[in-house]
N, C-alpha and C positions, 0 to 999 in steps of 0.2 A: 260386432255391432258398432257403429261409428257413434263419436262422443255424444253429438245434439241428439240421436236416438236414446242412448241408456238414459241422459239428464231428463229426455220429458219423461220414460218409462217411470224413472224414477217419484217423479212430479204424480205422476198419475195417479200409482200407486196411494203415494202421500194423501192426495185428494180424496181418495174413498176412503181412507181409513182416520184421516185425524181430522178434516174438513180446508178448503180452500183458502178461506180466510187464517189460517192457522198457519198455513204453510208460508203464507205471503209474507207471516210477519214474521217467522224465523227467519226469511232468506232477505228481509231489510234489516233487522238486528244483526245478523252476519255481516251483511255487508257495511251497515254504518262501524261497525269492531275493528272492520280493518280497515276501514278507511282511519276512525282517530289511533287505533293504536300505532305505535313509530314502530319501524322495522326493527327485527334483531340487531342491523349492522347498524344501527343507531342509536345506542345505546353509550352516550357519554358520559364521563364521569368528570371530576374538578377537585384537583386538592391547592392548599387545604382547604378542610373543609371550614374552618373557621379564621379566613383571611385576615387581618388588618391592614390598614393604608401602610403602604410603602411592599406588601409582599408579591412576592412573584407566582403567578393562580397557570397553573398547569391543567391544560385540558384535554384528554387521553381519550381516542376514538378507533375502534375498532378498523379494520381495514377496508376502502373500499375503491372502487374501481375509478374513480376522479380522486381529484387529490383534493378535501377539502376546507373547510375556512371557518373561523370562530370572528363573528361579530359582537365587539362589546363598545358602547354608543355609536358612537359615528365614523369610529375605523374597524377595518377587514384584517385579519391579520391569519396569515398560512399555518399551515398544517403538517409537519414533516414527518418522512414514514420513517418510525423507528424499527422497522424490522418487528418479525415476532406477529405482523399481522393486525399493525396498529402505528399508528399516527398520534403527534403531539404536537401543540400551541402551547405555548408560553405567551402569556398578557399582562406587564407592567401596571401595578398600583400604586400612584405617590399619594404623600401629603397635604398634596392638592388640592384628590379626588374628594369629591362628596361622599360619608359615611354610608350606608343603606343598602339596600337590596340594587345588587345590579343584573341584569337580561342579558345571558351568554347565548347567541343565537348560532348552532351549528349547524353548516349546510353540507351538505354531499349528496351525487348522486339525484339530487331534486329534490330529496327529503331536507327536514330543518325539525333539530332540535332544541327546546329552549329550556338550559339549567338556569335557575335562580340562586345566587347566591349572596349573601349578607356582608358585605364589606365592614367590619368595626371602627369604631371610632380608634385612637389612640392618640396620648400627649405626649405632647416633643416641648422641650424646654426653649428657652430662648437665651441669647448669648451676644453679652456686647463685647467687644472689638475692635482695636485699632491698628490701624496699618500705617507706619512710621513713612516718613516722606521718601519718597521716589520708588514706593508700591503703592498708593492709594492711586495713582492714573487710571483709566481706559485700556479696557485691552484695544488689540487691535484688528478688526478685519479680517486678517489674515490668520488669523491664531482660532477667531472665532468658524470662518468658513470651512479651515482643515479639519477642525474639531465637529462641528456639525456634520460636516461629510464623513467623517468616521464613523460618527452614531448611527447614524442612517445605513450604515453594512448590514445588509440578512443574507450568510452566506449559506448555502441548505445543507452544507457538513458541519455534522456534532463534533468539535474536538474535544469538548472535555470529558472526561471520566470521574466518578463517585463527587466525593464531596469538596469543594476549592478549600484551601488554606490558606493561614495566616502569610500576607506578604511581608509581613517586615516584626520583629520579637518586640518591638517601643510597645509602650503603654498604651491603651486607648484613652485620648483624649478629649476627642468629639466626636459624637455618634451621629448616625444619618436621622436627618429629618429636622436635626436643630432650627430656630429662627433665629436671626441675627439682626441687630445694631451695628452698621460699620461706619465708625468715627463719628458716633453719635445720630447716624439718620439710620431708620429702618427700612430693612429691602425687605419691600412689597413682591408677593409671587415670589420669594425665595426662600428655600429651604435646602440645608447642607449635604449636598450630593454624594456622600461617602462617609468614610471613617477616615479618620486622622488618624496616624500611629506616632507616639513623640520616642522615636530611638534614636540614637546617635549617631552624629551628622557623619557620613561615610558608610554607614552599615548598611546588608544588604538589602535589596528588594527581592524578592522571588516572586515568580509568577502563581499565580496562585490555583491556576488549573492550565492545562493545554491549550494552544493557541497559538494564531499567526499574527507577527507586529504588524500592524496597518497603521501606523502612526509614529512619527517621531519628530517631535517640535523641541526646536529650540529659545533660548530667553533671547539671545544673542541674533535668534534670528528674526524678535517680533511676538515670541509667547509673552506677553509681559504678565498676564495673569494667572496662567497657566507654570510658568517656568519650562525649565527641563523636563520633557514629559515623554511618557511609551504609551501607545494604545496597541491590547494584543485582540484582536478578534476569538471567540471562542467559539462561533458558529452557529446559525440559527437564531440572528437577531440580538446574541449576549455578547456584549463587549466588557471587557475592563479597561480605565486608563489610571495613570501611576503620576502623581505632577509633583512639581517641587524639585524634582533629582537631581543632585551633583552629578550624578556622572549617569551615564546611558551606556549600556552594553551590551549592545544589539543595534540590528539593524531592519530596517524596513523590509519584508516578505522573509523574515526570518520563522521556523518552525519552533518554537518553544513550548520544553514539557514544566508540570507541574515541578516547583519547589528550584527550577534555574533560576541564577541571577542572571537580573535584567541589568538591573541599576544599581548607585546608590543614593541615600537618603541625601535630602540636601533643604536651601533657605533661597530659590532662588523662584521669580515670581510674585504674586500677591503672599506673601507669607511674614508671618509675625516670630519664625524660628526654625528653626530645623524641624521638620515633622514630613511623612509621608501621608499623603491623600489618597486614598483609591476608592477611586468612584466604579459602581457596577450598573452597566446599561442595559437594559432588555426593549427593543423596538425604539431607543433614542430615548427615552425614560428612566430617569434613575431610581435604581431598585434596590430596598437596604439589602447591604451584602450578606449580614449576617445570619441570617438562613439560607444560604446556598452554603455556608460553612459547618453550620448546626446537622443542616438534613441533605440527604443527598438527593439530588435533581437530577431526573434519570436521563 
C-alpha cells in the first residue's frame, strides 16, 4: 500500500475511535516538538563552564555536513573538524570585555544553536613604570603592521598537542591583564598582553607547544618596542610571540616542537630589564596564557 494510503488509513482509524478533534491536536503538538526542538547533531557544548575575562571558551559540536561557525557579538568565527566526528572554535575573552551573560550562536547545516554563558568579572592589579630614555619612543609602522599581520593568521592545522609549557624557568613577574602607568600617564584601553618571566639575560626560550615561526622582527631592523621577537603560529587561530630576545634561533617557516630553543632571554626594545614576554593570541586577541598551561586544550 503506498505511503499517503496507510497515513489516511491510519487517520481514519484514529477518527472513530478517539474523535477528530483529538487527532488534530496530537499531529500540531508533534509537529510544533520538532519544529522547537534542535536536532541531535546540534547539540553544543562550551568549556569552561565558568569562564572569566581574559579565558579561552571552547565550543565542541558534533559533526556535520558543512563546516560550521560560532557567533559571539558582532564576529563569526570557524569551526575546525577535529576528527572523531566533531568540530571546535576557540573564542578569545579579554579584560576589556564586558562581565555578563554572553549569546554563543552556533550555525550549521541551517540550524542555529544558542548556548548562554556567564563571563565573570575579575581584578587585575595596576602597575606603574618607567622606561629610561631611548625606549620610551613610538614604535614604528613597520613593526606594528608585521605584527598585526601575524595575529591575524588562522591556519586550519592544529599543531599543538596536550598542554603548552613554561618558556623560559625566570620568575613570574607580571601577570596578563595588569594596567599600567608608563612614565607617569595612564594607558587607556591597555592591559598587559602576556606574562613576563625575569630569568637571566642569555637563558633560554623554549617554545612552548608546537608550531611554525611566522614572524621574526628585529630592533635593529625598526621593532623598537617590540625588540628582538619570534612569532610561532600554533594553528587554528593561536599564535604565540616571544619579545625582548637577545638572540633569535630560528628562522621564518621553520617547524618547531614543544620545549626547542628558539631564542635567548634579552633587554632589547621597550623594556625596563632583561625579562622575557610571551604573549598568547587566539583570533588576534590576547588570551591569558595560563590556562592553556594549567589545562589541556584539546
Amino acid at each position: 500500500m503506498p505511503v499517503s494510503h496507510r497515513v489516511r488509513s491510519i487517520l481514519s482509524l484514529l477518527k472513530k475511535s478517539v474523535g477528530w478533534n483529538i487527532v488534530m491536536a496530537g499531529c500540531i503538538a508533534i509537529a510544533l516538538a520538532a519544529i522547537a526542538a534542535p536536532s541531535q547533531a546540534m547539540q553544543a557544548s562550551v568549556s569552561p563552564t565558568r569562564p572569566q575575562l581574559g579565558d579561552t571558551l571552547s565550543v565542541v559540536l558534533p559533526a556535520q555536513s558543512t563546516a560550521p561557525t560560532v557567533t559571539m557579538g558582532a564576529k563569526t568565527y570557524p569551526m575546525f573538524d577535529m576528527g572523531n566526528n566533531r568540530y571546535r572554535a576557540l573564542l578569545p575573552t579579554t579584560p576589556l570585555d564586558r562581565p555578563g551573560n554572553i549569546a554563543l550562536k552556533v550555525n550549521a547545516d541551517s540550524d542555529m544553536q544558542t548556548l548562554n554563558v556567564t563571563l565573570r568579572n575579575r581584578s587585575f592589579p595596576t602597575q606603574r613604570i618607567w622606561l629610561p630614555p631611548g625606549k620610551d619612543g613610538d614604535g614604528t609602522d613597520l613593526e606594528f603592521d608585521q605584527v598585526d599581520a601575524f595575529k591575524a593568521i588562522v591556519s586550519p592545522q592544529k599543531l599543538w598537542r596536550g598542554k603548552f609549557i613554561r618558556p623560559n624557568n625566570g620568575e613570574v613577574t607580571t601577570g596578563y591583564g595588569l594596567r599600567r602607568y608608563y612614565n607617569g600617564v595612564f594607558a587607556n584601553d591597555y592591559y598587559h598582553r602576556g606574562v613576563d618571566y625575569a630569568g637571566s639575560y642569555g637563558s633560554a626560550i623554549l617554545a612552548p607547544a608546537a608550531g611554525r615561526v611566522m614572524l621574526i622582527g628585529r630592533e635593529s631592523q625598526g621593532f623598537k618596542i617590540h625588540g628582538n621577537c619570534i612569532g610561532i603560529d600554533h594553528g587554528q587561530g593561536v599564535e604565540s610571540i616571544f619579545l625582548h630576545l637577545s638572540k633569535i634561533s630560528v628562522k621564518e617557516g621553520d617547524l618547531v616542537q614543544a620545549g626547542q630553543t628558539i631564542g635567548a632571554l634579552g633587554n632589547t626594545g621597550a623594556s625596563t630589564g632583561p625579562h622575557l614576554h610571551w604573549g598568547l593570541y587566539v583570533h588576534g586577541q590576547s588570551v591569558d596564557p595560563t590556562p592553556w598551561r594549567t589545562t589541556q586544550v584539546e
